[in-house]
C-alpha positions in Angstrom: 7.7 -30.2 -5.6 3.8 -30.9 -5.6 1.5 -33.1 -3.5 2.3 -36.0 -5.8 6.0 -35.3 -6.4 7.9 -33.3 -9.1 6.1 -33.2 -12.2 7.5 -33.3 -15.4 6.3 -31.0 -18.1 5.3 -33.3 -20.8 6.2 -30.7 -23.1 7.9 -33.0 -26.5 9.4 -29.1 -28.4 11.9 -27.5 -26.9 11.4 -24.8 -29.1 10.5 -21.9 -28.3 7.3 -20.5 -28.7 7.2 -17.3 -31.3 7.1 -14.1 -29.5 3.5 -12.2 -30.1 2.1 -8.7 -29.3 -1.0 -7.6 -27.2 -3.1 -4.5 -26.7 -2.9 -2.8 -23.6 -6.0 -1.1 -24.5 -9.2 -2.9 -24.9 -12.8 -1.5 -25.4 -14.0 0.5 -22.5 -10.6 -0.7 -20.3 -9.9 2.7 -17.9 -6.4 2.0 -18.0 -3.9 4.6 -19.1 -0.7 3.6 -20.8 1.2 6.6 -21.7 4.3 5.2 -23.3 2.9 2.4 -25.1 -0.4 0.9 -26.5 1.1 -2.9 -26.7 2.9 -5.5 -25.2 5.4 -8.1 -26.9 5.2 -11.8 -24.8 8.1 -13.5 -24.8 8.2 -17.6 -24.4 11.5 -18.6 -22.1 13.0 -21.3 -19.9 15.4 -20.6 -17.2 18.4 -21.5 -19.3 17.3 -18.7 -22.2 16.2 -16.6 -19.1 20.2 -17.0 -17.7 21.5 -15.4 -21.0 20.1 -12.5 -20.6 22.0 -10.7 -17.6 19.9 -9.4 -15.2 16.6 -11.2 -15.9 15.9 -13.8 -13.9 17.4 -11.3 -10.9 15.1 -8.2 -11.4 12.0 -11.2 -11.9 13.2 -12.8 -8.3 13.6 -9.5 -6.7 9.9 -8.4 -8.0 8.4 -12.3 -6.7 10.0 -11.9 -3.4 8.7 -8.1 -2.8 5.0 -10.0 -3.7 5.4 -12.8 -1.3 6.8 -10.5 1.7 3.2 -8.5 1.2 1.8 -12.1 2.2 -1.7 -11.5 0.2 -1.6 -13.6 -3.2 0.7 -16.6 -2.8 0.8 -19.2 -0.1 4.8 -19.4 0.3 6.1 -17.4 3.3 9.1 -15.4 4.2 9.2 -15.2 7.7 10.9 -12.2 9.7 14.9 -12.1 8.7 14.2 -14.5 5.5 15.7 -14.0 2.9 14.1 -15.9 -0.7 17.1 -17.3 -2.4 17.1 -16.7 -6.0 17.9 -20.7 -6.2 14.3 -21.5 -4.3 13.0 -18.8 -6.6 14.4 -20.9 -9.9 13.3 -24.1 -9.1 9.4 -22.8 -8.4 8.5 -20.0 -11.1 11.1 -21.6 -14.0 10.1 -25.1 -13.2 8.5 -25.4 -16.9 7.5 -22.7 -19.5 7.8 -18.9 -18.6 6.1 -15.8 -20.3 7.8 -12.5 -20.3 5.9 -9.1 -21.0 7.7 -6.2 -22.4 6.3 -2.8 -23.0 6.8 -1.9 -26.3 8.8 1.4 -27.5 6.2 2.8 -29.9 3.1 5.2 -28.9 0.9 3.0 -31.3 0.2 -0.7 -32.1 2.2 -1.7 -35.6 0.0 -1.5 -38.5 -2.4 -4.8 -39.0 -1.1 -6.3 -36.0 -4.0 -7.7 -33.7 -3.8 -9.8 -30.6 -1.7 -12.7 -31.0 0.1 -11.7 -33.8 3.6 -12.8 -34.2 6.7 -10.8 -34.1 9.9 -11.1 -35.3 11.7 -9.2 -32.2 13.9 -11.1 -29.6 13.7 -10.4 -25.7 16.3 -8.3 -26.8 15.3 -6.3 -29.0 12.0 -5.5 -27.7 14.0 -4.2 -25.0 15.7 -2.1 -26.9 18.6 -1.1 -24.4 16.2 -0.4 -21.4 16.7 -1.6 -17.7 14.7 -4.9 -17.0 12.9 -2.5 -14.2 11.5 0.0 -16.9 10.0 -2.6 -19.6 9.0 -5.6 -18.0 5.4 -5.5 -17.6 5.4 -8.7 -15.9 5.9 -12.3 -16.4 3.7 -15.7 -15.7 4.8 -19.4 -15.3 2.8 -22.1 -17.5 3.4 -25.9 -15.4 1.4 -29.2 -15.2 -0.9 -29.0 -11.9 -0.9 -32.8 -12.2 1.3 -35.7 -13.3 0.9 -38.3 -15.7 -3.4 -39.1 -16.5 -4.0 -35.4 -15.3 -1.3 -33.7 -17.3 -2.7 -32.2 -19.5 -4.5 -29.4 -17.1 -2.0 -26.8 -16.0 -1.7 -24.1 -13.3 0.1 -20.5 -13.6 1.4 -18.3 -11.7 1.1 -14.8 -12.7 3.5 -11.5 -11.3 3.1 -8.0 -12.4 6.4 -5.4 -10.5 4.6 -3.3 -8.0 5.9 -0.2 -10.1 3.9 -1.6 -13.3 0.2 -1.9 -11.9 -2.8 -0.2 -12.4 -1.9 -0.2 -15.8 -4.2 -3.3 -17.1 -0.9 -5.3 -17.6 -2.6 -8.1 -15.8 -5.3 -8.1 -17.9 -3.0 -8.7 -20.8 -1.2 -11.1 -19.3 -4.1 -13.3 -18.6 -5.6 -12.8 -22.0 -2.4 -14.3 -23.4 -2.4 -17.1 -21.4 -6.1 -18.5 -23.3 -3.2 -18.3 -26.4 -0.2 -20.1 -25.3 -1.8 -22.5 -22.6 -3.2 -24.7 -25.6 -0.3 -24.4 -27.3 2.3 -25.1 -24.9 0.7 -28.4 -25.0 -2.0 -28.3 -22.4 -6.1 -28.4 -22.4 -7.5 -26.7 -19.2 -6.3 -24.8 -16.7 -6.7 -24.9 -12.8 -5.8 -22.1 -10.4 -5.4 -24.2 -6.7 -5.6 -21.0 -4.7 -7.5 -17.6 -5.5 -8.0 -15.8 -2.1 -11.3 -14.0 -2.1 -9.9 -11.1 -1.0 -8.3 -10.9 -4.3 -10.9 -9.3 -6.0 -8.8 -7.9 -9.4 -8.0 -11.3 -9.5 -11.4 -13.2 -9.2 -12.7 -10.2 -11.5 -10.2 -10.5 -14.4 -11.0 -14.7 -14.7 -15.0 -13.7 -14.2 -14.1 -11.8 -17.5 -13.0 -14.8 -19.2 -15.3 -17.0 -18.8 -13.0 -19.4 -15.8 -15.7 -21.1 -14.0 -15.4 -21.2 -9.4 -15.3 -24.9 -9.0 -14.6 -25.0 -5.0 -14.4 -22.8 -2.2 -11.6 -23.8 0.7 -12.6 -22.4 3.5 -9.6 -20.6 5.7 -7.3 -21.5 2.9 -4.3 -18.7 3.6 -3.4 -17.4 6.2 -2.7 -13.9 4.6 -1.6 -10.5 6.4 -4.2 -8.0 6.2 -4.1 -5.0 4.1 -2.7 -2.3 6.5 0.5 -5.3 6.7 0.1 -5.3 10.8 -1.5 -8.5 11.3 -2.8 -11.8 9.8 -6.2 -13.0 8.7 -7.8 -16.7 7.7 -9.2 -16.3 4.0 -11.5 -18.7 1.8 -9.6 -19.3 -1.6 -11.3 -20.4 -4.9 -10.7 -23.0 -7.3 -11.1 -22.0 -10.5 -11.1 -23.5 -13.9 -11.4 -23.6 -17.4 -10.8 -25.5 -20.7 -9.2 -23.8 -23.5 -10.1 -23.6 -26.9 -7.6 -25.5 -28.9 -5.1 -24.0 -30.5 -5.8 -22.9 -34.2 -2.1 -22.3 -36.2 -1.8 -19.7 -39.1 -1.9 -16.5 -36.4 -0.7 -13.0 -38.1 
């Protein structure tokens, strides 16, 4: 539930998006990736997410270890809370949801560049693997506003404590310039980057998202030793995609 109610997606295809495959290693990127070289993103919902057992658990479990660290998103888990999956559901499956899976192979498939299609399921980029060992992370594409404003979204963006320092994030946010336009949607706004995020405000400097706003004392956010609390300014920042162009490898 927003400031202006729930907000439908808009989206008219309930088709599924086709699954794609990233680099994890970019010029001059310092991150190490033994195991693989390349991601597959995978487009679900919460009802594709349910048929695949374990899923939407492990990706619950992961959210609610981030918002216990209280230092990216505003929702809080006070002392003795628990986060019900079902809270969890209804706020990161709302709309459209991107899954990241390692892949199996050392090196990037032959002629396969960012954004190239693949014919792999979840499943089989999986490949018989615990949830916990190949999910690289996952990040939610919604509307930000309803009806006349639409057409901008926000996203929400988790990478499993056990998967960073990798450059997974990185990824991630480089495929979200390709499926945000094509899910339907021509800008994106992020409500809430706390300054003292810097990887964050770092990785959209990098792309080219533009700080529209500073809130001052936006979140109240424990500190980074975890014993106390701290009042931090949050950006606003934005940015309108490129639209989508078909006929991708």
């Amino acid at each position: 539930m927003s400031a202006y109610g729930a907000i439908n997606t808009g989206r008219k295809s309930k088709d599924p998006l086709p699954s794609t495959i990233w680099h994890t290693k970019t010029k001059g990127s310092q991150a190490v990736v033994p195991q693989s070289s390349y991601l597959t993103i995978h487009h679900v919902t919460l009802a594709s997410a349910q048929n695949l057992p374990g899923l939407v658990f492990y990706l619950h479990e992961s959210f609610a270890e981030e918002l216990e660290r209280g230092r990216t998103y505003p929702q809080e888990i006070l002392q003795g809370e628990l986060y019900a999956q079902n809270a969890f559901e209804a706020y990161f499956f709302a709309a459209d949801v991107l899954v990241a899976v390692i892949g199996q192979d050392v090196t990037v498939p032959e002629g396969k560049t960012d954004g190239s299609t693949i014919i792999k399921t979840i499943e089989e980029a999986r490949g018989g693997r615990a949830w916990k060992d190949c999910i690289a992370g996952a990040y939610y594409v919604k509307p930000n506003y309803p009806g006349r404003s639409s057409h901008i979204c926000n996203a929400g963006f988790l990478v499993p404590a056990s998967q960073r320092s990798r450059g997974f994030g990185a990824v991630l946010a480089r495929s979200y310039l390709y499926y945000g336009p094509r899910l339907g949607f021509e800008a994106s706004v992020f409500n809430l980057v706390y300054v003292n995020n810097v990887a964050s405000v770092k990785l959209w400097d990098a792309l080219n998202f533009s700080k529209v706003g500073r809130i001052p004392r936006a979140g109240r956010l424990r500190t980074a030793d975890g014993m106390g609390e701290e009042y931090v300014d949050a950006w606003v920042i934005y940015k309108q995609f490129d639209k989508a162009v078909d006929g991708t490898n």
